[in-house]
DRENDO-1510 file (C-alpha; in Angstrom, 1 decimal, always signed):
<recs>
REC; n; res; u; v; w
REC; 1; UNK; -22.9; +8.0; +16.3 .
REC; 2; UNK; -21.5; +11.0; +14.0 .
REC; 3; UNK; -19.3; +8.7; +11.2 .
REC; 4; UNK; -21.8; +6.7; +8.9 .
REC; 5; UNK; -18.5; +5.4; +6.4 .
REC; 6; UNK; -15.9; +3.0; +7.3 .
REC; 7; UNK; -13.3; +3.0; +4.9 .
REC; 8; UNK; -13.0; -0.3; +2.8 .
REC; 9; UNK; -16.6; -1.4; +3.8 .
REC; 10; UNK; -19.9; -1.8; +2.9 .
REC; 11; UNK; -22.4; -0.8; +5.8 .
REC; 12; UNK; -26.0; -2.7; +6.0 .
REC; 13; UNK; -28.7; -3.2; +8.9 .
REC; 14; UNK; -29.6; -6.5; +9.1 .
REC; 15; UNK; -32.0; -7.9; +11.9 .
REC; 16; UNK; -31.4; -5.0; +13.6 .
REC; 17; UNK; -27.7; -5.3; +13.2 .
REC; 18; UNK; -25.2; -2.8; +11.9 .
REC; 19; UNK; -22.9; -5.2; +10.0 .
REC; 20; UNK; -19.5; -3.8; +8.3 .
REC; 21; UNK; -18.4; -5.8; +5.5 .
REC; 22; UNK; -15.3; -6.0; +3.1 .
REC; 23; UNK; -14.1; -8.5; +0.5 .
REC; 24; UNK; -10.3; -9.9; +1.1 .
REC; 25; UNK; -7.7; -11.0; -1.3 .
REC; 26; UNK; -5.5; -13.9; -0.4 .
REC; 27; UNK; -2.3; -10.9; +0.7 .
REC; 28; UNK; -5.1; -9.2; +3.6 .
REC; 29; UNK; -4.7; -13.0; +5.3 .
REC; 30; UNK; -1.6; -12.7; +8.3 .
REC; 31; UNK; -0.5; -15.9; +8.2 .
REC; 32; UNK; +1.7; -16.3; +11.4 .
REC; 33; UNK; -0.6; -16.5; +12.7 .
REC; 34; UNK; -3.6; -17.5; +10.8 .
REC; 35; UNK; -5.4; -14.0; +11.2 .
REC; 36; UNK; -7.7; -11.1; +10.1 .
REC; 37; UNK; -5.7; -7.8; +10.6 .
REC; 38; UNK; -7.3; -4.5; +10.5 .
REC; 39; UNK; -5.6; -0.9; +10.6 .
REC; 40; UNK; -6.5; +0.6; +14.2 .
REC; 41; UNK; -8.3; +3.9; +12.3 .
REC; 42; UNK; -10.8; +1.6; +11.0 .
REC; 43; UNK; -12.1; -0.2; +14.2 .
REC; 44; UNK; -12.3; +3.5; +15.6 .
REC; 45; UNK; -14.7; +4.4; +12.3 .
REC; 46; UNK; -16.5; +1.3; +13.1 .
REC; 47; UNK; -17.0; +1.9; +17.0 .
REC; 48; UNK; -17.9; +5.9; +16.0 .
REC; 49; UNK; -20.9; +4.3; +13.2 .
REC; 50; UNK; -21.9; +1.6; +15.4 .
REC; 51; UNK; -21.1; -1.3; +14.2 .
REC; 52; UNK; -22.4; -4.3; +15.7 .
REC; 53; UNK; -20.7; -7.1; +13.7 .
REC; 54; UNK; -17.2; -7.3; +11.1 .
REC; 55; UNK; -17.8; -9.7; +8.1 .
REC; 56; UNK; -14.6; -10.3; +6.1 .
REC; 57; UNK; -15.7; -11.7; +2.4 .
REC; 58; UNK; -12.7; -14.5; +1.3 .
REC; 59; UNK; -13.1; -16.8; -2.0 .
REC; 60; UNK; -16.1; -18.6; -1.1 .
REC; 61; UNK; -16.4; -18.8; +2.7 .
REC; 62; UNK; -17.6; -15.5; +5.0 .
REC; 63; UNK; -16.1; -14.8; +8.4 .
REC; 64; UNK; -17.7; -12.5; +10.8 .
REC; 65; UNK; -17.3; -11.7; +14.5 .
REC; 66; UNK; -18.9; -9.4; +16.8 .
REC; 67; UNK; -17.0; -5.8; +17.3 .
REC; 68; UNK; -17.1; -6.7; +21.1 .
REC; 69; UNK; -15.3; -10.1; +20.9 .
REC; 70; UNK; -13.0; -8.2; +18.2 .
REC; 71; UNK; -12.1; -5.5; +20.9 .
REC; 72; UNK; -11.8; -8.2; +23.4 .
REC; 73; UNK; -8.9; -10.6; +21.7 .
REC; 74; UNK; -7.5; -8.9; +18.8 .
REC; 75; UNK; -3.7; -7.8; +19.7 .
REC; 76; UNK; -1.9; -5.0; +18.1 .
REC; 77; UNK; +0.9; -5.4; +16.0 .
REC; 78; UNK; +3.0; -3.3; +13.4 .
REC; 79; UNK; +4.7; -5.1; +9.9 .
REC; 80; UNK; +4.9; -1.9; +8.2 .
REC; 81; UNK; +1.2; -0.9; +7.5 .
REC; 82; UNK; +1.1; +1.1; +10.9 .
REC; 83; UNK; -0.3; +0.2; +13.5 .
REC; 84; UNK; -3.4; -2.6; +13.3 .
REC; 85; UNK; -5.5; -5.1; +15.2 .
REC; 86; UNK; -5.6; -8.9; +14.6 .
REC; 87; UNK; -7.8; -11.5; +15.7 .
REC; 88; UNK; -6.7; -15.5; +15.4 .
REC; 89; UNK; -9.4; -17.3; +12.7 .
REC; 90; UNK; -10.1; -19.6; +15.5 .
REC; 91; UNK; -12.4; -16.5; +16.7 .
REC; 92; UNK; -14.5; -16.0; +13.8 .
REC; 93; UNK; -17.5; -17.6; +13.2 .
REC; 94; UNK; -17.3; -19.0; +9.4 .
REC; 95; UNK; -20.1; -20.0; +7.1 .
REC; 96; UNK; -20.2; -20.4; +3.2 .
REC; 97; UNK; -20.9; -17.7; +1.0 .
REC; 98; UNK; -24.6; -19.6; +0.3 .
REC; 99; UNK; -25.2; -19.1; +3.4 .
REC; 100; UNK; -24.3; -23.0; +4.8 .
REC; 101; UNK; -22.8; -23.1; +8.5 .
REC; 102; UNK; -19.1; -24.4; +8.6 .
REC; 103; UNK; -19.0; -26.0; +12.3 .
REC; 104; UNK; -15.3; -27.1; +12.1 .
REC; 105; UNK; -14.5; -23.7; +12.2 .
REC; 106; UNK; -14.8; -20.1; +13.7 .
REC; 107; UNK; -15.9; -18.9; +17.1 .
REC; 108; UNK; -18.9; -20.8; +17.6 .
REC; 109; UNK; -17.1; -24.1; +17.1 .
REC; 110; UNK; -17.1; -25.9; +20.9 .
REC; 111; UNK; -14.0; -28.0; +21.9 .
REC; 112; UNK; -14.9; -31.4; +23.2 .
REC; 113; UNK; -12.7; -33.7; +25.4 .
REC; 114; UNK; -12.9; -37.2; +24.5 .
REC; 115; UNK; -13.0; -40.2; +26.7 .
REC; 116; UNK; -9.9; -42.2; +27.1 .
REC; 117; UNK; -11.6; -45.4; +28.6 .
</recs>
């Protein structure tokens, strides 16, 4: 690990976690579809410093996401801001900004099949 900055983020350890966090505006939020998108130079910062887990700040409600699912799903795309990764919402865990767990939402939500009978 040589690169200790990310640009746009604020790096912290936390339970022995290297967490990369940045605060969104309602324009950073893809909306076809529903995604965080990030240009491909940062995710190379964050896997040179380390980082463990991506926390995007919105209004009232965190999202966060391990780097390794992140690398996993995100796709690539370009719309004119060169080229970035985006990962769906429906794989990021989501609490509150206080700290309260959102379960409707995020990665960690589990999809249940219902009885029909």
């Amino acid at each position: 690990m040589t690169t200790t900055i990310v640009p746009h983020h604020r790096l912290r350890r936390q339970g022995g976690f290297l967490i990369a966090t940045r605060y969104a505006k309602p324009n950073h939020l893809l909306q076809k579809p529903p995604a965080w998108s990030y240009n491909v130079e940062v995710i190379e910062a964050m896997k040179e410093a380390g980082v463990d887990v991506m926390e995007v700040i919105f209004g009232d409600r965190v999202f966060s996401c391990p780097l390794e699912r992140f690398l996993r799903y995100a796709r690539r795309h370009n719309r004119g801001w060169g080229d970035q990764l985006f990962l769906p919402l429906q794989y990021w865990d989501t609490r509150s900004l206080d700290g309260s767990e959102l379960p409707q939402e995020g990665g960690s939500s589990k999809l249940v099949q219902l009885a029909l009978f």
